[in-house]
N, C-alpha and C positions, 0 to 999 in steps of 0.2 A: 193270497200269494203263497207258493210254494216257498214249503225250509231252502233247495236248492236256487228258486231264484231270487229269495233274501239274502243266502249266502253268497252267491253270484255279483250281485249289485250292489252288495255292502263292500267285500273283499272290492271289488270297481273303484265304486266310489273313494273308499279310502287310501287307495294306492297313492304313493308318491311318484307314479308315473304322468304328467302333465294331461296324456289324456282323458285317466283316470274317471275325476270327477264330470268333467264335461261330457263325457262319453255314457256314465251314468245318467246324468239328466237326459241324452236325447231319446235317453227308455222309456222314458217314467210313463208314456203315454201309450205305452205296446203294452200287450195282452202277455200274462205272465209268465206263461210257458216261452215266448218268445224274447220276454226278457231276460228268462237264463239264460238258453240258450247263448244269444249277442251278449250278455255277459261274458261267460263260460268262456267261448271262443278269446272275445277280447283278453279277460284274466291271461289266457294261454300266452296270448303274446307279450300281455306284460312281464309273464314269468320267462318265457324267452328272452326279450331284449337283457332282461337281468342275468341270465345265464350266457347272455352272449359276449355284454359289455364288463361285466364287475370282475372274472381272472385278467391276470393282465397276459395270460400265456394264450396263446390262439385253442393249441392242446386242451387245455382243461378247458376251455369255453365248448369246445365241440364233444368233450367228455360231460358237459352238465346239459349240453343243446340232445346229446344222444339219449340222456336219463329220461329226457320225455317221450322218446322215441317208444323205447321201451316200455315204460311206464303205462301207457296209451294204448301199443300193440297188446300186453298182456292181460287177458279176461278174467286171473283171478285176483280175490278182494284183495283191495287197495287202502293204506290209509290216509294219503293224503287228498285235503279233502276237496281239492280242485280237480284231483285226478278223477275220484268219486263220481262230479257231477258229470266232469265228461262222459266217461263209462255209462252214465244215467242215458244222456244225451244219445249217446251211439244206436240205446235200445228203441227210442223213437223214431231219428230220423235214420232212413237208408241212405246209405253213402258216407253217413258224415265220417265216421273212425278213418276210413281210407283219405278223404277228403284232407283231414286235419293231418294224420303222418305225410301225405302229400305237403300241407303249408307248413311244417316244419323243417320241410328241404332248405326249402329260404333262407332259415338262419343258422343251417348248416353248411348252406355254401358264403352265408355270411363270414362265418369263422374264417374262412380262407382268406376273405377282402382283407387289402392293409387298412381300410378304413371300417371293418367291420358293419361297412352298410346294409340295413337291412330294411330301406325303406322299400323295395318289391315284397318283399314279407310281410309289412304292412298293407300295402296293397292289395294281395291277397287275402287278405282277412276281411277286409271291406267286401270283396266280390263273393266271400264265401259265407258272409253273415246276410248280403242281398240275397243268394243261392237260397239259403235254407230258410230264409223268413220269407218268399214270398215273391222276391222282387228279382229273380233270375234277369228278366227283362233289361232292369236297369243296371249288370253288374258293371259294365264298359263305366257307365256315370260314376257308381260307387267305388271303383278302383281308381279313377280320377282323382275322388276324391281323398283316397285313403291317400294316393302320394304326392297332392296337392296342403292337407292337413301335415304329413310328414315333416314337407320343406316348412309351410309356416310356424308351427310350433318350435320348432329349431332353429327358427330368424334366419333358415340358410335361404338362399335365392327361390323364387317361386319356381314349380314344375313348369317346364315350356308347352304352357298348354295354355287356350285361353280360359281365362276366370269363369263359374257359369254365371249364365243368366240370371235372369229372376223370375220369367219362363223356364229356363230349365228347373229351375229349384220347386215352385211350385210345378210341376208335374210327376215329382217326389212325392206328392201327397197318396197317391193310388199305387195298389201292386199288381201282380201281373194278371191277377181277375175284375181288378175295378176299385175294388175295395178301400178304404179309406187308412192310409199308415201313414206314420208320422218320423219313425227314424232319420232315415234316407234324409226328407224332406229336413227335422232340425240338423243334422250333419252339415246339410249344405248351408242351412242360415249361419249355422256357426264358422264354418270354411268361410262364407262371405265376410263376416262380420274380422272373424281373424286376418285376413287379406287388408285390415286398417292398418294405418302405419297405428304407433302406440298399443295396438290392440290388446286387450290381458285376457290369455288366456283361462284363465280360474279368477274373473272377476266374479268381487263377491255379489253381485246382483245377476248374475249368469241365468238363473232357474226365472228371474223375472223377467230377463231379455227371451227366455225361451218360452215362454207364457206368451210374449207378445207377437212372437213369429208366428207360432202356433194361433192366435185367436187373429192379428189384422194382417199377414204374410209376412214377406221373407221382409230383412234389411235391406238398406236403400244403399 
């Protein structure tokens, strides 16, 4: 594994953002360029919703939401070292830098909401981590997802969509040439499994229940 996508999935993994650790484990079975990457991305939004939510002034939220803007736009060295991997990232995949200033609009016209919603921000992160890994195909499903995980982890009312299948979740397993991927597909186990009433999000046997998805299918 690459130094960028240990640092990727470490900085993940340990975040105190709920999605955090769970969103790490649904890596752990991607190839590891592809793991930075849906790291990297994610980290971004972690470090957004923080720069969106923690001033209490709208102002300085869209003065800290704009610091990435910039930060992201400008090609020369960087030190921070989230900004690093992205710049890394930019050099691989075509489109993503435009891609990513694009999905930071999101929590730029968040700053204006009086509830500083940014779950379409989220949203878009999900259809832009399916984009570049593979799964363009399924981004419709993968933004579902992203603002279907939104509402459950924040016990707010479910997205008015219906729940997926267990058909649709196992068809997550393949990307847009056949091939066999497992993201998407644990995303959805876990969106199922969190749709439980009591469901814990960061249960400590999580990496066991996603072992079991992954070897007998989705939850029941």
């Amino acid at each position: 594994m690459t130094d960028n996508a240990k640092t990727a999935l470490a900085a993940l993994r340990d975040s105190d953002h709920p999605f955090g650790r769970p969103l790490a484990l649904c890596l752990m079975f991607e190839p590891a360029n592809d793991q930075s990457l849906a790291a990297s991305i994610f980290d971004l939004a972690i470090a957004l919703d923080s720069a969106l939510h923690i001033p209490s002034e709208s102002l300085l939220a869209a003065i800290r939401v704009q610091w990435w803007v910039d930060a992201l736009s400008d090609s020369t060295a960087q030190t921070a070292p989230l900004v690093t991997q992205l710049h890394a990232q930019f050099q691989i995949h075509d489109g993503l830098q435009s891609d990513i200033i694009d999905l930071i609009g999101h929590w730029q016209t968040a700053c204006h909401d009086e509830n500083r919603d940014n779950s379409d921000g989220w949203a878009a992160v999900w259809a832009l981590v399916a984009k570049h890994m593979g799964q363009a195909a399924q981004s419709a499903i993968a933004t579902d997802i992203g603002h279907q995980l939104h509402h459950a982890i924040r016990g707010h009312e479910p997205h008015a969509v219906m729940p997926l299948d267990r058909l649709q979740i196992s068809s997550l397993r393949r990307d847009d040439a056949g091939q066999k991927r497992s993201f998407l597909y644990l995303a959805a186990c876990w969106l199922r499994y969190m749709q439980r009433p009591n469901a814990d999000a960061n249960h400590p046997a999580l990496v066991w229940k996603m072992l079991a998805w992954q070897l007998f299918g989705p939850p029941k």
